[in-house]
N, C-alpha and C positions, 0 to 999 in steps of 0.2 A: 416404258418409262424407266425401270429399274437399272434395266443396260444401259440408256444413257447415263444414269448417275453415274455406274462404273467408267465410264470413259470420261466424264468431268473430273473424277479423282483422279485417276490413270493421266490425265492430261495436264493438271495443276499442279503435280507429282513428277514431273518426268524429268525432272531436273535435280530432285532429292538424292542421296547416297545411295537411300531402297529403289529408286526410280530407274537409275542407273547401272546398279545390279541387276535388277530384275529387267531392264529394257522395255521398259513401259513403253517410248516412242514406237519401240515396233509391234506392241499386241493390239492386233486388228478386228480381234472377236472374242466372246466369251471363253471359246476354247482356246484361244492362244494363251489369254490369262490363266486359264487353271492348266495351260503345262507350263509356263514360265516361272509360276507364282506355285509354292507349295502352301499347303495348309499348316495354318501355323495357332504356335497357342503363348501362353505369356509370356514363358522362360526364353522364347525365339529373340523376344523385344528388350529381354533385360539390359544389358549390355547397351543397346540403343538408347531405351529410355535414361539412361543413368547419364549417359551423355548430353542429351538433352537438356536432364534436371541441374547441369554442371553451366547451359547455357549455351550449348556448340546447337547451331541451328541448321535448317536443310537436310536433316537425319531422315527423317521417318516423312516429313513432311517439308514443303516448301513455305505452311502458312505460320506465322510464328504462334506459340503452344500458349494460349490466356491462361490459364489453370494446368494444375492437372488433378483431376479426379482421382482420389482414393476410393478402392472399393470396400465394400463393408468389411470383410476382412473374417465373410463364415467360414471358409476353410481352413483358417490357420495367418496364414502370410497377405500381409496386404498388399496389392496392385496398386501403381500407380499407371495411368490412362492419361495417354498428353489429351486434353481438349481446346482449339481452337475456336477466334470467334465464329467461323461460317458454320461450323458445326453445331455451334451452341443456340445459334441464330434459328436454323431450319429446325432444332427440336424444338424451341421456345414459341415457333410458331404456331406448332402445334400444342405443345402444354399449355402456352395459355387462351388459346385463339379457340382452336377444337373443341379445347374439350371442353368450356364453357358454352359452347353450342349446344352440344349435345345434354349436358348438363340442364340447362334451359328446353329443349325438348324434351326432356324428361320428365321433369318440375315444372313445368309450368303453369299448371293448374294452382301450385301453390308459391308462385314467384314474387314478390314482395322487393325485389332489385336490389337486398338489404348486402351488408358484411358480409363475408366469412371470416371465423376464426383458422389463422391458416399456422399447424405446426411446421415452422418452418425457420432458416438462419441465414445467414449470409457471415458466417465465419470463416476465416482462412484460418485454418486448424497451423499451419508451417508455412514456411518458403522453402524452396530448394536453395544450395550452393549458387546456383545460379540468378535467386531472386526470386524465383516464378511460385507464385501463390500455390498451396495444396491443403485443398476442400473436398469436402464430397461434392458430385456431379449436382446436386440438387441446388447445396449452395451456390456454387457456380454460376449457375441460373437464374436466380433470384439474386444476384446480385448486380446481372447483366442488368436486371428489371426495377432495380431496386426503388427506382424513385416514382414511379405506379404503386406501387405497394400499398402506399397507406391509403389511398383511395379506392383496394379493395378486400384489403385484412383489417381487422378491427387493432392489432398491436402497432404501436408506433415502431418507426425502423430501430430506435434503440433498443428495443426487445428482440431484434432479430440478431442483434453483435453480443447478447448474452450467453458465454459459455456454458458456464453451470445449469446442467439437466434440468434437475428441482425448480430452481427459479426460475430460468426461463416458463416453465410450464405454468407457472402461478402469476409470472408475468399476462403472460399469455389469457391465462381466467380473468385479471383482474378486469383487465379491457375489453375484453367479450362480453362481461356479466354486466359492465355499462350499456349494452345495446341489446336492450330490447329486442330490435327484430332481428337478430341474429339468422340469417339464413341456412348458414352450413356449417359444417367443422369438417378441416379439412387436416391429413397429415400422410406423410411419406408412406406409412405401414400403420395397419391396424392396431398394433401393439402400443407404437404411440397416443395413439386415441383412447386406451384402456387407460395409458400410465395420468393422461393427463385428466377421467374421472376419477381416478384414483388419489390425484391430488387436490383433485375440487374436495373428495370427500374427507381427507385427512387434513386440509388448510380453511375449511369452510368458514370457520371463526373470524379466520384474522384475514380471508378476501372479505366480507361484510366489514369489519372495520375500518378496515383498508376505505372502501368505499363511502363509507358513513365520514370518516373527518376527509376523503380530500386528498390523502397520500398513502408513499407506501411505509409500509411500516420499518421500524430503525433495525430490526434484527435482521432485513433481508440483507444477505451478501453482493451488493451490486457497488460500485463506485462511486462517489460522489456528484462527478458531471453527471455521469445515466442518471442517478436520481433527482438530481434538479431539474434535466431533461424531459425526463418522464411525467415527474408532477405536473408539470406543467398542461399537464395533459387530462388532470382530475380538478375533480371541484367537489367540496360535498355534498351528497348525493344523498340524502337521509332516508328517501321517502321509497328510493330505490334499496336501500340498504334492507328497511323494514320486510320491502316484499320478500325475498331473495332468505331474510332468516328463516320466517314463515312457511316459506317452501323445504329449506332445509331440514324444518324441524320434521316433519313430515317424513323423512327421511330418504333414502335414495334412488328410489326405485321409480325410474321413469319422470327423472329430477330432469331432464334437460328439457325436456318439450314443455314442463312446467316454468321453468326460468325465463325458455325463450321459445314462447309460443307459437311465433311466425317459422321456424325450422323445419326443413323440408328434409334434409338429407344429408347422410355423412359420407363424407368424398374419400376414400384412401385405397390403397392395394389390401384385400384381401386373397379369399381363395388359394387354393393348394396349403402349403403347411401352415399360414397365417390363420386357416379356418377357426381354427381351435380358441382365438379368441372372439369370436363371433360373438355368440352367444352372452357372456361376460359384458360386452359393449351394450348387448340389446339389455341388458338387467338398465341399463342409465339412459336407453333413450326409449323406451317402450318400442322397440326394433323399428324404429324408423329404418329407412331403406339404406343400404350401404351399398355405392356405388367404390367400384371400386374403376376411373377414369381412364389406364393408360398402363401399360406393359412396357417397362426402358430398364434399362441397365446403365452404367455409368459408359457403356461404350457405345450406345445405341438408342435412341427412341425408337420403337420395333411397334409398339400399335394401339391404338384407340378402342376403346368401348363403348359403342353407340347404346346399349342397353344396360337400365339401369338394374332391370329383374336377374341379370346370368350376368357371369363373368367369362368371359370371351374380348379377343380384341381383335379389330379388324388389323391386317399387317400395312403402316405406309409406306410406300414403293419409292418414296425419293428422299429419305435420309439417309438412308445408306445401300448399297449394293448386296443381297443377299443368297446365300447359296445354301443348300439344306442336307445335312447326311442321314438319310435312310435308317432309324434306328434297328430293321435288320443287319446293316452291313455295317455296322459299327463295329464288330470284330475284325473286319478283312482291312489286309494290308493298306493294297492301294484302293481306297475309298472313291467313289465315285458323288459328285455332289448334283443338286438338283436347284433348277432356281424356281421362281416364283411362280410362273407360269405352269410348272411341271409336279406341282405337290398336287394329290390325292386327298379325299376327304377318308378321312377313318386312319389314315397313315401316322404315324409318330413318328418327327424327325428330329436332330440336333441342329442350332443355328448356328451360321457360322457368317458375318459381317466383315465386311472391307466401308468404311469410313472415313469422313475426311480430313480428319486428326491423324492417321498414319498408321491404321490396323489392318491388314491386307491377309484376306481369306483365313480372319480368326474367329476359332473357334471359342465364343463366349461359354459354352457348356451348359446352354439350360436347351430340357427338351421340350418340345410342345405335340398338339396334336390338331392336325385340322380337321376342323368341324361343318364347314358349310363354306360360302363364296361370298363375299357382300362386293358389287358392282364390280363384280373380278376381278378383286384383292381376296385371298386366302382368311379365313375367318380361322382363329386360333386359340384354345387353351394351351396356358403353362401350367406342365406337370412335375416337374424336377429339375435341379440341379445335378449332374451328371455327378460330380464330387460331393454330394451329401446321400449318398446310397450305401448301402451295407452290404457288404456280400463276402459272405464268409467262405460259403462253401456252393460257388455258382448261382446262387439264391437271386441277388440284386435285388435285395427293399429298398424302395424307393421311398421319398418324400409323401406323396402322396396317399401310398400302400401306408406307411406309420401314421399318417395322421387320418385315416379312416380310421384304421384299429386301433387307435386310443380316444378317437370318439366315439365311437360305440362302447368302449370298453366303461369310459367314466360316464357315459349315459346309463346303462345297464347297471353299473353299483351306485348311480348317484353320487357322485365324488366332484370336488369342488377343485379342478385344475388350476394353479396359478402360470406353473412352465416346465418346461420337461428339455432333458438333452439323452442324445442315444449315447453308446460305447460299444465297440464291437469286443469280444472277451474272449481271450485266450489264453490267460492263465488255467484252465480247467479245459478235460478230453472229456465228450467233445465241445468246442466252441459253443458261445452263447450271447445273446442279445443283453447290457446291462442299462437297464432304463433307469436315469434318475430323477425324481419327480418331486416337483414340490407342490402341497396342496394350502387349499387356504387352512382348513381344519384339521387336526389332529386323523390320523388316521391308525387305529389300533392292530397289535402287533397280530391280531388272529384273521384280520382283512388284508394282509398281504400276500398272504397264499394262494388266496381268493384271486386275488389283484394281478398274480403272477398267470393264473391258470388261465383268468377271463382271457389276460393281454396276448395271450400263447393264441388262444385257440380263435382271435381276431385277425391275429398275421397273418396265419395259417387260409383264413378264409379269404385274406383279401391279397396273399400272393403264394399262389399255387406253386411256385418253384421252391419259398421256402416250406410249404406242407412238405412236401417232399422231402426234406432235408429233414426234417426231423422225424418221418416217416421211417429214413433209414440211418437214423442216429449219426447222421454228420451234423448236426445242430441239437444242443440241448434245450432245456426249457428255459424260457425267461427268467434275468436275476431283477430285481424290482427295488433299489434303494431311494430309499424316504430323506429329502434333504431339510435342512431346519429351513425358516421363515426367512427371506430374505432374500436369499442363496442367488434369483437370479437377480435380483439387482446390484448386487456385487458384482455377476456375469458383463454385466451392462454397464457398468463403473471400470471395469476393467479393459472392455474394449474400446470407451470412450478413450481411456488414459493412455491408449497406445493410438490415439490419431483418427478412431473411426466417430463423425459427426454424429450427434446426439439425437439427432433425427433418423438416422440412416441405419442405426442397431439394429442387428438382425440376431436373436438366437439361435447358435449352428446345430441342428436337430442330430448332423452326426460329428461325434467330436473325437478326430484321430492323432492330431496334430498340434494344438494346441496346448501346447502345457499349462499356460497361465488359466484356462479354461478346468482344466482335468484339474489343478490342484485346490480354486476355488471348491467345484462339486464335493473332491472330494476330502476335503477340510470339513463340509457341511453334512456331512450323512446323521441321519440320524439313527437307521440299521444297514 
């Protein structure tokens, strides 16, 4: 199945600028494509894409570009990714089609047919030169879908054209805490899901108000129309008002399943470095189950999660064409790739996607590791992003390796994590890891030592190449600054403010590149 996708693109394509360079009409098999066709990574398409975004069409593709997705923008520089409708079409099928199946097989014991509350927008963040809309891949999609929506989000579509972070989120609460049987709460990343109990808990006053007369209150920042809009959509609600303080007062601890007692489970990406707010989330829903549904990228939908207990996704074989580098051979020149049929279980590879928007044998840069076979499709953990790794001195800590060792490390001292970013350090012989961490509570200046030695000697265990390194004094020991209160939602306001969707905010665990990044933290120190 997967080689035929290849040749549906290869075919639909063969008329394009790239189609023609590369002489698609003549590759006859997988191997003619990978010597025709080199592996390519984003800086390949710059030039391409820029033309595109100017509106010159038949570039990269022959289908004309509905969006273009912006990537979240962890590394520094943000991607734009042309997306077509057929492209958008085959992931869509699967986001909403799948994995509400499997969602339903999961829950079903406690299925009630009800809402979800879904963090989610349909903003076109810019237009290109050329006109053409630029969103994140998420909105993209839900905007294809837009007029479904309210038959099965609790917020009306005007809450989804809301900019501002804060409010949309409160938007968001106010029409969920209307419906009772609330089934799920869904959103892009884990983190969104923290930010928006975190707003139940800091707005809880004025959502009861809110609720009790009828509308929204005058001090929210929305528009006039959205608010007449909106109301339109409240009535007062007294009696609902009453329950919902009552519960409040009680305070927050396993407040969701009390508000909205038919709630089965919370849908979003976690695992890998998102773990770390795990825990955090489970303080507001009494750990209800978190599923976490589906593995995509802004260039890819790549695979489903039939289980709700582990995070794993099975890979689907007809959104796009896949090939896999060996992450032993990741050093060597000429790279040899592997496709789907050919992966190993216990193996760790890099994915590399050909697509039908116009990315031909790119390397997206996240690794994975196959775990088992579901109906012979490749069953798969995400481990890293190849560009958020550290490696100073041959070491390579990965994403994964940091966020084991700083959950054991603040499990061990009992420390209340709110967000953390790395820095690789080289002002000082020899080099050094600089963590900068913000917690909820003060943490005193004689537990940082402490704090430094735990974080060292958790690396250490959980990646053997950097023990070694600091074995033989080519790494020194962990520097560990304390940021004030805030710090990363200013991180989060800032990347919003350069174009990245407010849903889609990822905090970049390692930050090399980033000035706007590096000068928040470190504005914020507090040692």
């Amino acid at each position: 199945m997967n080689e035929k996708v290849l040749f549906k693109i290869l075919k639909s394509n063969v008329e394009s600028e790239i189609g023609i360079k590369f002489n698609f009409k003549n590759i006859k098999s997988i191997d003619d494509f990978k010597k025709q066709v080199p592996l390519t990574e984003y800086r390949y398409y710059e030039s391409y894409i820029e033309r595109m975004a100017n509106g010159q069409k038949n570039i990269l593709t022959s289908d004309n570009v509905e969006y273009f997705g912006h990537t979240s923008g962890t590394t520094g520089k943000q991607k734009l990714i042309p997306c077509t409708k057929r492209g958008r079409k085959i992931a869509s099928k699967y986001m909403a089609l799948l994995i509400n199946k499997y969602s339903y097989d999961n829950f079903k014991k406690n299925w009630n047919y009800g809402k979800g509350l879904m963090i989610a927008d349909i903003v076109m963040t810019t237009y290109t030169k050329g006109g053409i809309p630029i969103c994140s891949a998420t909105s993209g999609g839900m905007n294809g879908i837009k007029y479904i929506l309210p038959y099965l989000y609790t917020s009306p579509l005007e809450v989804m054209t809301i900019k501002d972070r804060e409010d949309a989120l409160y938007l968001h609460l106010l029409f969920a805490l209307e419906e009772v049987k609330l089934l799920y709460i869904s959103g892009v990343f884990i983190s969104n899901i923290l930010d928006l109990f975190r707003v139940l808990e800091s707005k809880y006053e004025s959502l009861v108000r809110d609720i009790r007369r009828g509308c929204i209150r005058s001090s929210l920042n929305i528009d006039e129309n959205t608010r007449i809009n909106l109301n339109k959509h409240l009535s007062p609600n007294a009696s609902r008002a009453d329950q919902l303080e009552s519960e409040f007062k009680k305070g927050f601890k396993g407040i969701s399943v009390r508000i909205w007692p038919n709630m089965a489970y919370i849908a979003t990406v976690t695992g890998a470095n998102f773990s770390i707010y795990d825990d955090k989330v489970n303080y507001y829903t009494n750990s209800l189950p978190i599923y976490s549904p589906g593995y995509a990228a802004t260039e890819a939908m790549i695979g489903i999660n039939p289980y709700a207990n582990k995070i794993r996704y099975v890979i689907i074989p007809d959104t796009v064409f896949y090939e896999f580098i060996s992450i032993k051979e990741e050093n060597k020149k000429n790279k040899d790739t592997f496709c789907l049929d050919e992966l190993k279980i216990g193996e760790k590879y890099e994915i590399v996607v050909t697509n039908y928007a116009g990315l031909y044998r790119y390397r997206i840069g996240d690794v994975i590791k196959v775990v088992d076979f579901y109906n012979n499709c490749p069953e798969i953990e995400f481990l890293y992003r190849k560009n958020q790794v550290l490696n100073m001195a041959a070491e390579k800590t990965n994403e994964e390796q940091l966020t084991n060792a700083i959950r054991n490390t603040m499990k061990k001292l009992n420390l209340n994590l709110v967000d953390y970013t790395t820095i690789p350090d080289n002002s000082i012989t020899p080099g050094r890891y600089s963590f900068y961490f913000e917690f909820k509570n003060n943490i005193p200046n004689y537990k940082v030592k402490l704090l430094e030695e735990t974080l060292d000697y958790e690396i250490r265990k959980s990646n053997l190449a950097y023990d070694r390194a600091r074995n033989n004094k080519r790494l020194g020991m962990v520097k560990v600054v304390l940021l004030s209160p805030n710090t990363f939602n200013l991180v989060k306001e800032s990347l919003f403010n350069k174009g990245v969707s407010k849903n889609q905010i990822k905090i970049p665990r390692v930050v090399i590149n980033n000035r706007n990044i590096l000068n928040i933290v470190n504005k914020s120190k507090i040692l």
